[in-house]
C-alpha positions in Angstrom: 93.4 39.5 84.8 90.4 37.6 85.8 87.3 40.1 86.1 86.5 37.6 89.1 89.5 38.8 90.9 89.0 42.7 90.4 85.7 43.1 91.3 86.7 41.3 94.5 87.1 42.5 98.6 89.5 40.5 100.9 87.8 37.4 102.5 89.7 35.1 104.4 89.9 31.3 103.9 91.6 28.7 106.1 95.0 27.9 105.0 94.4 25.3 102.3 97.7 23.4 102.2 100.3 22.7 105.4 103.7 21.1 104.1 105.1 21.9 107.5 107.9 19.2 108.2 109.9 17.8 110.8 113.8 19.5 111.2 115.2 16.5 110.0 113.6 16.2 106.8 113.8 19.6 106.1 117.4 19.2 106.3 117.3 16.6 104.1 115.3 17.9 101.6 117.2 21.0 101.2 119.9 19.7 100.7 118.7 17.1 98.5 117.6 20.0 96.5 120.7 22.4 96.7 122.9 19.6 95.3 120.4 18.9 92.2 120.7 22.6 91.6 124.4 22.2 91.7 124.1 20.6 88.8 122.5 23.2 87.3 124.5 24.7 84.0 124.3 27.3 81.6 125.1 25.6 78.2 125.4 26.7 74.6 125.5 23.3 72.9 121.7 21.3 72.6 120.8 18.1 71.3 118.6 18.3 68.5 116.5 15.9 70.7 112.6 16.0 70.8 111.3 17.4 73.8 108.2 16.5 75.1 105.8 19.7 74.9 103.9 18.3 78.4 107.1 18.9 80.1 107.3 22.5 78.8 103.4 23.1 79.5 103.8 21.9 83.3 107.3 24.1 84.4 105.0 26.8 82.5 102.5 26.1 84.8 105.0 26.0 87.6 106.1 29.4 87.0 102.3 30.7 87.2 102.5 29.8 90.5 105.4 32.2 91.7 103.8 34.9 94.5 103.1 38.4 92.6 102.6 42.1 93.7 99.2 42.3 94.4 98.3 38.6 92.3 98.8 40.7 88.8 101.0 38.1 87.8 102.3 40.1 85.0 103.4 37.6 83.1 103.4 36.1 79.5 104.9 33.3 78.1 105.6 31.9 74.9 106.7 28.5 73.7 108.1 27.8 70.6 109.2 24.9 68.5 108.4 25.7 65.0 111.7 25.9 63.0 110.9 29.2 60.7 109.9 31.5 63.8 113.3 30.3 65.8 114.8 30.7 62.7 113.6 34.4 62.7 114.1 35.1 66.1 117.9 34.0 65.7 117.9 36.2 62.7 116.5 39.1 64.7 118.6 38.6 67.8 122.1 37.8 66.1 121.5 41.4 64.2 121.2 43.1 67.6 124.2 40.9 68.9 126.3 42.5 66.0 125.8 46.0 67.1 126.7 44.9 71.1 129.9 42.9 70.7 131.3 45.6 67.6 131.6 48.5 70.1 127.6 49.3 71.1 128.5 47.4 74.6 131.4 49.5 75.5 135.0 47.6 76.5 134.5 47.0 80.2 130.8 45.1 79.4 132.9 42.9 76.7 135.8 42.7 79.1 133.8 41.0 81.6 132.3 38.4 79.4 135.5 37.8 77.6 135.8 34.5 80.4 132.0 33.5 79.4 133.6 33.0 75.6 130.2 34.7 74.6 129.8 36.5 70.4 127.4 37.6 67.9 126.5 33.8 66.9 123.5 32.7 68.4 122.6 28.8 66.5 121.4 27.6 70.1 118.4 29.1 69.1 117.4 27.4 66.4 119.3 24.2 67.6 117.5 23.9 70.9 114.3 22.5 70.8 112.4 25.0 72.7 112.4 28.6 73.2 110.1 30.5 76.1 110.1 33.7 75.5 109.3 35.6 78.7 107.2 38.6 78.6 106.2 41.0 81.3 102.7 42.9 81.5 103.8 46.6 82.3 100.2 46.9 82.4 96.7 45.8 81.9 94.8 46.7 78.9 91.3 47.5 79.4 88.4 46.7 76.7 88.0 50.2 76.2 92.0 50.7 75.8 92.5 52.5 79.3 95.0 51.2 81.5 94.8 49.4 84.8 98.8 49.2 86.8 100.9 46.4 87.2 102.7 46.0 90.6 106.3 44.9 91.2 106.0 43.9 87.6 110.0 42.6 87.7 110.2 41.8 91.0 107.2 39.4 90.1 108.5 38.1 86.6 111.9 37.8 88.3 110.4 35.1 90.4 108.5 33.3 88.0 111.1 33.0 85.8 113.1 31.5 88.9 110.8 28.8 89.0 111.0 28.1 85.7 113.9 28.0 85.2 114.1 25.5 88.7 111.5 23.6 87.0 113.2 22.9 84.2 115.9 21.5 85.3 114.5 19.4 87.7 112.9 18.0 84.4 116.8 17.0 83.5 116.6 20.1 80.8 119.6 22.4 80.4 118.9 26.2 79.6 120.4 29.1 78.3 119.2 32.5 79.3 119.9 34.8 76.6 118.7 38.6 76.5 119.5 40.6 73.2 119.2 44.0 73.2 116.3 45.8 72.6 113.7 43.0 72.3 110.9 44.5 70.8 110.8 42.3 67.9 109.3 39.8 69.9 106.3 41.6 70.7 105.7 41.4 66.8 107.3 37.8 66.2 104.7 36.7 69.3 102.2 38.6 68.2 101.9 40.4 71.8 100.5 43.9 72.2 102.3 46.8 73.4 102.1 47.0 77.4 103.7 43.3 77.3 107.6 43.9 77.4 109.8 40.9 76.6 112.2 40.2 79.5 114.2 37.0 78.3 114.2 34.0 76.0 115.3 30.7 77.5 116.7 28.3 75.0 115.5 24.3 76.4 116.7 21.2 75.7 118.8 18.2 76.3 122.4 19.2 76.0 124.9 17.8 73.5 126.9 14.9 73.5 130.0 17.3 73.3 128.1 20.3 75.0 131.0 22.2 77.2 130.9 25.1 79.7 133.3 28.5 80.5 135.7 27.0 83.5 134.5 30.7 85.1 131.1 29.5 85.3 131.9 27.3 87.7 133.2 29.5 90.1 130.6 31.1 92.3 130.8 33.1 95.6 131.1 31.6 98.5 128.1 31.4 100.8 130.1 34.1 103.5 130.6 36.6 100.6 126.0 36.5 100.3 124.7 35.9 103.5 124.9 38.3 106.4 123.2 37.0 109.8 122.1 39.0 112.7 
């Protein structure tokens, strides 16, 4: 964190952007936007298909923006292309993916990804151009080694990673959130101290020519069974 913002005391500005908009257009816009996101899907299958680290760097960007507890935005993230450290990582994750799916999971976990069609074998992630590793910052490291808290530190890297993911897509990019289990071999692949904790790697790229998703996927609650209104 910025030593700016520590050392400062709350001062009030005026309000420096207004996007307020007429009912109409809000309408339209949302709705706009919830039927791009419709078109949002989770895929295993990329295209080897170059893509354009700008794009990567401004969804990153994106996701800085997300609202934080206390503006600790306690996050970390890490893009990576070169083939050897995916290479590793798939290594890494598919060993921990071995252990999961041959009993370390339990039956009713496997069970209920039996419709996702989901195993050990991981090559999305050295197929897809792009991996962002998401990290959170449990907590600030000071100079001296003593500790300053994070707050909210999911909730806040929850969000984030919302946008980026939103972000992402809207940049016509397909993702695949994957989350072996544990993950601290990416602290030392990423070469990220201790009080960082990864949280998720996002596999991003175009999808293939023959890419193909569960048929359960598709089927999402209804908008009665998550919204209650008083």
């Amino acid at each position: 964190m910025d030593q700016n913002i520590k050392s400062m005391t709350y001062q009030a500005i005026d309000l420096p952007d207004r996007i307020e908009k007429p009912i109409s257009e809000s309408l339209e816009e949302i709705v706009r936007y919830k039927n791009l996101m419709k078109k949002r899907h989770t895929i295993r299958d990329f295209s080897n298909k170059e893509v354009d680290f700008k794009i990567i760097e401004n969804a990153i960007e994106i996701a800085g923006l997300a609202p934080s507890g206390a503006n600790k935005q306690p996050w970390h993230f890490t893009a990576i292309s070169n083939h050897k450290i995916k290479s590793q990582i798939r290594a890494k994750a598919e060993e921990e993916e071995k252990k999961f799916y041959s009993g370390g999971a339990g039956d009713e976990w496997i069970n209920a990804l039996e419709p996702m069609g989901t195993n050990f074998n991981k090559p999305h992630l050295e197929i897809a151009p792009w991996l962002i590793i998401i990290f959170s910052e449990r907590y600030e490291l000071n100079d001296d080694g003593s500790r300053h808290k994070n707050y909210y530190v999911n909730e806040s890297v929850g969000i984030a990673s919302g946008f980026l993911i939103s972000a992402l897509h809207i940049a016509g990019l397909s993702i695949l959130t994957h989350t072996p289990n544990p993950m601290l071999f990416l602290n030392q692949i990423c070469e990220r101290p201790k009080n960082y904790k990864p949280i998720m790697i996002l596999a991003v790229g175009y999808a293939a020519e023959n890419a193909t998703v569960p048929q359960a996927a598709k089927i999402k609650k209804p908008l009665k069974k998550i919204l209650t209104t008083f």
